[in-house]
C-alpha positions as CSV (number, residue, x, y, z in Angstrom):
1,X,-76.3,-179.7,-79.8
2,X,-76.3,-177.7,-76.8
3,X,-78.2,-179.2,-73.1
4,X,-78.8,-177.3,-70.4
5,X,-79.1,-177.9,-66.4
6,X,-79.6,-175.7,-63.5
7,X,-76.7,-173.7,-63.2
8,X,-78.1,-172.3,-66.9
9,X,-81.5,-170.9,-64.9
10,X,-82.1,-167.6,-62.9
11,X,-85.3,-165.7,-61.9
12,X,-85.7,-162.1,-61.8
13,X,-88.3,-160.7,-59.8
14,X,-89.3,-156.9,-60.8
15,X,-86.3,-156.7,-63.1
16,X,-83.9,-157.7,-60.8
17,X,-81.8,-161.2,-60.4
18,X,-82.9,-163.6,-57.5
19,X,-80.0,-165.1,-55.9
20,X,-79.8,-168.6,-54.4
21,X,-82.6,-169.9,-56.4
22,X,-82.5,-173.9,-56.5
23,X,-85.0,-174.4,-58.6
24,X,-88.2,-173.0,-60.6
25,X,-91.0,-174.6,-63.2
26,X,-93.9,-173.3,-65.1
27,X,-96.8,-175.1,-66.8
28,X,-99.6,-174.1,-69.8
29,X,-102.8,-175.5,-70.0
30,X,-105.5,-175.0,-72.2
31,X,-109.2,-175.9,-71.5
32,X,-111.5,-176.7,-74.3
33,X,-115.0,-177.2,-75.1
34,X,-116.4,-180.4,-77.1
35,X,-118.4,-178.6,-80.3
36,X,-119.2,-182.4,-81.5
37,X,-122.8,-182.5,-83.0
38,X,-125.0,-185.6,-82.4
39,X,-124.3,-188.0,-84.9
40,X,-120.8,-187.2,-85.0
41,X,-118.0,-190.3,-84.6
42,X,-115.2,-187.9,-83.6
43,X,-115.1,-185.5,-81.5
44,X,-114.0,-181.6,-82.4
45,X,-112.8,-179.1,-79.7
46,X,-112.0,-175.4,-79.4
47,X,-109.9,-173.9,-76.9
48,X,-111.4,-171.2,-74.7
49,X,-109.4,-170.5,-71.4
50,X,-105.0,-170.6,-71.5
51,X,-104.0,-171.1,-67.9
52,X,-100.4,-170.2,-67.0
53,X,-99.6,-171.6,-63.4
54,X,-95.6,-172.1,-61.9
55,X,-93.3,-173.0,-58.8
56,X,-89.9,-171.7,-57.4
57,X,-88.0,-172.8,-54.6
58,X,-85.4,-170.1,-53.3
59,X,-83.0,-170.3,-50.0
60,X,-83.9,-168.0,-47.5
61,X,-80.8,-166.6,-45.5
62,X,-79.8,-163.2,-44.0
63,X,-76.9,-160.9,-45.4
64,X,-76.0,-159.5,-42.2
65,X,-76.7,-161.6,-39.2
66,X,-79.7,-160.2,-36.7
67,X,-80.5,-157.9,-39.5
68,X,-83.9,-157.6,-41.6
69,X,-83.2,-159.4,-44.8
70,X,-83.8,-158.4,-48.5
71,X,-83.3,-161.5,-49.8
72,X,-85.3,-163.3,-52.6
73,X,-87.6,-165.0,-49.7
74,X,-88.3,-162.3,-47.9
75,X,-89.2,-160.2,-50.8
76,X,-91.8,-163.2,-51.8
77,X,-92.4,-162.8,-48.3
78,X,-93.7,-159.0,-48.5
79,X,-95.0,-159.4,-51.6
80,X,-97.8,-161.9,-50.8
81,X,-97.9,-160.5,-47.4
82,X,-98.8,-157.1,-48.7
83,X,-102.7,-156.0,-48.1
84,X,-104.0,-153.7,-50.4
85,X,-105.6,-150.4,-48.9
86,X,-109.3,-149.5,-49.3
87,X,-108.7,-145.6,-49.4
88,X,-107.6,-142.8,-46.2
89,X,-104.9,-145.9,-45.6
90,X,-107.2,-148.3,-44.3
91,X,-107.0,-152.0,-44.6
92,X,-109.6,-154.0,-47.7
93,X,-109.5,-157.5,-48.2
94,X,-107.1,-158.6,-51.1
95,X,-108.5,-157.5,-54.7
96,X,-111.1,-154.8,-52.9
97,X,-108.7,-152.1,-52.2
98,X,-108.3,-149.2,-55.0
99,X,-107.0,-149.9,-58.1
100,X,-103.0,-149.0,-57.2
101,X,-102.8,-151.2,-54.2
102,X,-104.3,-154.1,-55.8
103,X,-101.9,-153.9,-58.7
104,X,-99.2,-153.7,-56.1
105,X,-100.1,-157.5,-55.5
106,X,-98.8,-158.1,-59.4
107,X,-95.0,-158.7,-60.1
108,X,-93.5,-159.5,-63.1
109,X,-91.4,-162.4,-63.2
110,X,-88.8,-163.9,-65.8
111,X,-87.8,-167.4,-66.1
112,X,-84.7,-167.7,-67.7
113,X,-82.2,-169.8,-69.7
114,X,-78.3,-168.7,-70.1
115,X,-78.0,-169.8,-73.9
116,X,-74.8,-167.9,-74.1
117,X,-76.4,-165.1,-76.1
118,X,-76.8,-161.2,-74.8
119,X,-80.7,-161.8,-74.0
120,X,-80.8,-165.4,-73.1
121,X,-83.8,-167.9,-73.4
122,X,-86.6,-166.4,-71.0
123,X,-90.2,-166.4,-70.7
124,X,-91.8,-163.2,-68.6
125,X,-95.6,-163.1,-67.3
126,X,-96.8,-160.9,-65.1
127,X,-97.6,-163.3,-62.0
128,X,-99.9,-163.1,-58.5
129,X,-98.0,-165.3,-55.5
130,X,-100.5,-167.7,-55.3
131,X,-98.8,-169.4,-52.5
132,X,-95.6,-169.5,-50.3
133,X,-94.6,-172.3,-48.1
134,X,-91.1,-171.8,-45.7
135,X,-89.6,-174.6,-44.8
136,X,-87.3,-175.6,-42.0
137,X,-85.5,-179.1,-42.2
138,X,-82.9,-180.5,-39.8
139,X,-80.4,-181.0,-41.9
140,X,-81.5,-178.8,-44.5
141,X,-81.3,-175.3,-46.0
142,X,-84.1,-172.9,-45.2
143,X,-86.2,-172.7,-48.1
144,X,-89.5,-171.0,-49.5
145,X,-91.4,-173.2,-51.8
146,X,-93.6,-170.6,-53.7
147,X,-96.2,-170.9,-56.3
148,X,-97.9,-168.3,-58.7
149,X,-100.4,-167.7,-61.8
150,X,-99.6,-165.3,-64.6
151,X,-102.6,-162.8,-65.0
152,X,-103.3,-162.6,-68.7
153,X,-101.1,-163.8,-71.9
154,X,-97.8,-164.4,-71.2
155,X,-95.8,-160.7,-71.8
156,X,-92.7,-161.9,-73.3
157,X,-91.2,-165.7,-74.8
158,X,-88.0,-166.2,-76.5
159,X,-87.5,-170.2,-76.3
């Protein structure tokens, strides 16, 4: 029987690893509608809307000192940062630009498990950065607390 803790986790964001990631989470929901009829002493659902919401926490930090980083945080960073472009370049509120910038708002994420075989345990969605908190401590690392919601079914599950 084989357990698994943290150091058996990574995150990759657009296909590549995300380094200094200290933890992440995702949740499934489903929301249903009572179909009971009057007279009935039970009651009978059906499902009709799958939500799929999750959190990571990664360590912001700078490769070179003074330099712009590229790390995990700041690509979070851009990514929910980024405005998309209502045409000739200029600025539309988010999900009114054209159709390529607001996909450019999109990333795919995977959540995954080091079983010790070639693929791993992973689940991949294609996620909006819902939110992104960083976080200064005394004391403490500096760290971005982000959350997001996978847009449609989830793209690919192998637990």
């Amino acid at each position: 029987m084989a357990f698994f803790t943290g150091e058996h986790g990574s995150l990759e964001l657009e296909g590549n690893k995300i380094a200094s990631v200290q933890n992440w989470s995702f949740s499934v929901n489903v929301q249903t509608v009572d179909t009971s009829a009057l007279g009935s002493t039970d009651t009978t659902i059906l499902p009709v809307k799958r939500t799929t919401t999750g959190s990571c926490r990664i360590l912001y930090y700078q490769e070179d000192s003074g330099k712009l980083s590229d790390s995990a945080a700041s690509m979070f960073i851009r990514k929910i940062s980024k405005t998309a472009t209502g045409g000739a370049g200029t600025e539309a509120p988010l999900g009114q630009g054209d159709q390529e910038s607001s996909n450019e708002l999109f990333s795919d994420l995977k959540l995954k498990i080091n079983d010790g075989s070639s693929q791993g345990l992973f689940v991949e969605m294609k996620i909006l950065i819902t939110s992104m908190t960083l976080t200064m401590s005394v004391g403490e690392i500096c760290a971005a607390d982000i959350q997001f919601q996978n847009s449609g079914a989830i793209a690919g599950l192998k637990l």
